[in-house]
C-alpha positions in Angstrom: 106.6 95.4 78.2 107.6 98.4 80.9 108.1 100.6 77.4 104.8 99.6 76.2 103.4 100.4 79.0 105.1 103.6 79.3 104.3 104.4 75.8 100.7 103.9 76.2 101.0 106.9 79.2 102.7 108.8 77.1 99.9 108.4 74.7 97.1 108.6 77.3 98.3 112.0 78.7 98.6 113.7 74.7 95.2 112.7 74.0 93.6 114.2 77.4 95.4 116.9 77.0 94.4 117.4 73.3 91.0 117.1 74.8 91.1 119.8 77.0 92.5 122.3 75.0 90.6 121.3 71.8 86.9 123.8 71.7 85.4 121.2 69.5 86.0 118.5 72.1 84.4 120.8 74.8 81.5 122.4 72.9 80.4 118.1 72.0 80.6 117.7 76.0 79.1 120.8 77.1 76.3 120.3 79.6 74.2 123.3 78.3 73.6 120.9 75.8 70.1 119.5 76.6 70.9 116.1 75.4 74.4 115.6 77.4 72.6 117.5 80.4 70.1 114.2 80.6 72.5 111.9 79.6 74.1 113.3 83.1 71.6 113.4 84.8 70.4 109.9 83.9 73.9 108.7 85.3 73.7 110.7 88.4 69.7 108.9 89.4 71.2 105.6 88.1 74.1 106.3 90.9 72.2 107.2 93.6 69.9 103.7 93.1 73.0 101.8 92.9 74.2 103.2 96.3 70.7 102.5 97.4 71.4 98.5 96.8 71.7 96.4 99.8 75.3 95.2 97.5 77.2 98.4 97.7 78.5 99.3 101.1 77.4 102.2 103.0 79.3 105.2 100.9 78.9 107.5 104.1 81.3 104.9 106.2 83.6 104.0 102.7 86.4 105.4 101.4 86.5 106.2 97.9 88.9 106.6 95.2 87.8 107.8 91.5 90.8 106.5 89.0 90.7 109.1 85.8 89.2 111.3 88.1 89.4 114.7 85.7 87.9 117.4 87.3 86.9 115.5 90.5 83.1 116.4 89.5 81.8 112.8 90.1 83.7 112.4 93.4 82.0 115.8 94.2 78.7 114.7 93.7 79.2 111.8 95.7 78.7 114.3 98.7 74.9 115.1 98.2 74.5 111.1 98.3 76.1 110.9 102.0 80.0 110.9 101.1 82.3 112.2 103.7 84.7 114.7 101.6 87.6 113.8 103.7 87.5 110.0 102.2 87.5 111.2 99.0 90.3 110.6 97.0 91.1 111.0 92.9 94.0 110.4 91.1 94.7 111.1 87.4 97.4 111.2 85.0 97.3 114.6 84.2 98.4 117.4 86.2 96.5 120.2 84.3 93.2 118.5 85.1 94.0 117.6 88.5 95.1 121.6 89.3 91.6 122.1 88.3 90.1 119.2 90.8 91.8 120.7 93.3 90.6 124.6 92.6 87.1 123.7 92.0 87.2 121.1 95.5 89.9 121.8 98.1 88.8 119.8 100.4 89.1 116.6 98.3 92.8 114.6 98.3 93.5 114.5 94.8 96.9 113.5 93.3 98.7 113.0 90.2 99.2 109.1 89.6 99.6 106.0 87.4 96.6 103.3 88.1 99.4 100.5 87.6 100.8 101.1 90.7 99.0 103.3 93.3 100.7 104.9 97.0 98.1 103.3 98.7 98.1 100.8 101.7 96.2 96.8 100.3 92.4 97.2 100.8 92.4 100.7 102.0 89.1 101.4 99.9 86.1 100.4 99.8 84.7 102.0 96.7 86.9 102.5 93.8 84.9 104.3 90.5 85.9 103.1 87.1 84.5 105.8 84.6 85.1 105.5 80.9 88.7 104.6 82.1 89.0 101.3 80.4 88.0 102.3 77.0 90.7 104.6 76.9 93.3 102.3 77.3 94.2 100.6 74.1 97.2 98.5 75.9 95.8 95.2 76.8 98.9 95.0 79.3 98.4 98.3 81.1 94.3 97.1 81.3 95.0 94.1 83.3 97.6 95.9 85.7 95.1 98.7 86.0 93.0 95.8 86.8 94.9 94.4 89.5 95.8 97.4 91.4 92.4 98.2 92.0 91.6 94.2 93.3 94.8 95.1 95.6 93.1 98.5 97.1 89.8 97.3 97.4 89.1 96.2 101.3 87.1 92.8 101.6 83.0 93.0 100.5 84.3 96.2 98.4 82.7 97.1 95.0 83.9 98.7 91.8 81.2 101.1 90.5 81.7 101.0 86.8 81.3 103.3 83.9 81.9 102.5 80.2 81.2 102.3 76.6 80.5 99.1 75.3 80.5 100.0 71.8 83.2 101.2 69.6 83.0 105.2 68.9 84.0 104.7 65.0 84.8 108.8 65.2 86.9 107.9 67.7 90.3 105.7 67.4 91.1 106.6 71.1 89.1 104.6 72.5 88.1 100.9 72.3 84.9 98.6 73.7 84.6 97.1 77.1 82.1 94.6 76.5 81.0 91.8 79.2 83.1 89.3 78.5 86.4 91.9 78.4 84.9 92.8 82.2 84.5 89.8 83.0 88.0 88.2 82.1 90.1 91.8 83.9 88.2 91.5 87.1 87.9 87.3 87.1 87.9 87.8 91.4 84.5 89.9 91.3 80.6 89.1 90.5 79.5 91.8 88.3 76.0 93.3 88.5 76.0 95.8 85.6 73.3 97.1 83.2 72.5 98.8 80.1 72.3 103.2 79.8 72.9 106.3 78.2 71.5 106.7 74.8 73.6 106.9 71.7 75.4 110.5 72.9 75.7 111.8 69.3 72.0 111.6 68.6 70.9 112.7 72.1 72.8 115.4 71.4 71.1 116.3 68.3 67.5 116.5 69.7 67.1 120.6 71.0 64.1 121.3 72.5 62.9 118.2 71.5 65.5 116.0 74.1 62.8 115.5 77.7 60.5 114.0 74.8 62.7 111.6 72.7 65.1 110.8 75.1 62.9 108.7 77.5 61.2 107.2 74.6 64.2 106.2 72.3 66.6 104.9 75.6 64.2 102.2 75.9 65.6 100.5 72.9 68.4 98.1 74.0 71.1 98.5 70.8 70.6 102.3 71.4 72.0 102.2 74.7 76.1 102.8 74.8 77.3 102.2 78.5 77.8 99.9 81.1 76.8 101.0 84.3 76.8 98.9 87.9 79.0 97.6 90.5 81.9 95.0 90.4 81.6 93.3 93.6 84.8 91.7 95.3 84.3 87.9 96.1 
């Protein structure tokens, strides 16, 4: 099982790296994009009303720690909704993306880490982000250790604010679908609160000049809608 495990790493680390070096993979994510810029932007408002909820502690008094954290630009934006940058914390497994995290934000603690097993002290957080990490990992074994590290750093009353596909990408094989039930049965000691968002990113993508139109109108539809997004609260 530890060589599975390690396998699936080793695998994890070649594809992100692939990612980052690949100018196809960057140009499909590129925020000048008007259809990945709303996408964004939709997350970001859907963020700020979850930290709004009288369910999610008070993310100016929290510690936070973003697992898969790339280029630590969610944890940064965390700071124009009352985060204190000196309980910030990311961890990823790569180190190229992390040098980045830590140019772009000095003043964030960022480290190089597996999720399996973390340096951190039992319930030292109170807000750990999940965001399209579970998808990636295709080892069922690694999901639920992943899993139960996080149940191990998260403090009493603390939350798990969640981000993930809940459909299969079929241009994809590196990822797989989190649906409900796969939520449900990883994080069995938490009540989840989650809803539906992001339209279909390969046709938001597609709309031009034509996105601030289409894109309210056609994210209405439920099937259209890709993500999970909400908090995992600990029982």
């Amino acid at each position: 099982m530890a060589d599975d495990n390690r396998s699936e790493t080793d695998r994890l680390k070649k594809v992100y790296d692939d990612y980052r070096t690949s100018t196809s993979v960057q140009a499909r994510w590129n925020l000048a994009n008007p259809g990945n810029n709303t996408i964004n932007q939709e997350r970001c408002q859907a963020i700020r009303q979850i930290f709004r909820s009288a369910s999610c502690p008070s993310l100016s008094a929290s510690r936070v720690l973003d697992i898969g954290c790339g280029n630590g630009d969610v944890l940064a934006n965390l700071i124009e909704m009352g985060a204190q940058t000196e309980n910030l914390y990311g961890v990823d497994l790569l180190i190229t993306r992390l040098q980045d995290a830590k140019k772009r934000y000095p003043h964030i603690a960022f480290q190089c880490g597996n999720a399996e097993r973390l340096p951190f002290a039992d319930g030292f957080f109170n807000i750990i982000l999940f965001f399209t990490v579970f998808s990636s990992i295709l080892n069922s074994a690694m999901q639920r250790n992943v899993a139960r590290e996080a149940n191990r750093l998260l403090a009493p009353g603390g939350v798990i604010l969640w981000y993930d596909f809940r459909y299969n990408n079929p241009m994809n094989p590196h990822v797989r679908a989190i649906r409900y039930s796969d939520i449900q049965n990883l994080f069995k000691e938490f009540d989840l609160h989650l809803f539906t968002i992001t339209l279909l990113p390969p046709l938001a993508r597609r709309f031009g000049r034509y996105t601030y139109y289409l894109y309210p109108k056609l994210v209405r539809l439920l099937f259209l809608r890709t993500h999970f997004i909400g908090l995992l609260l600990k029982k």
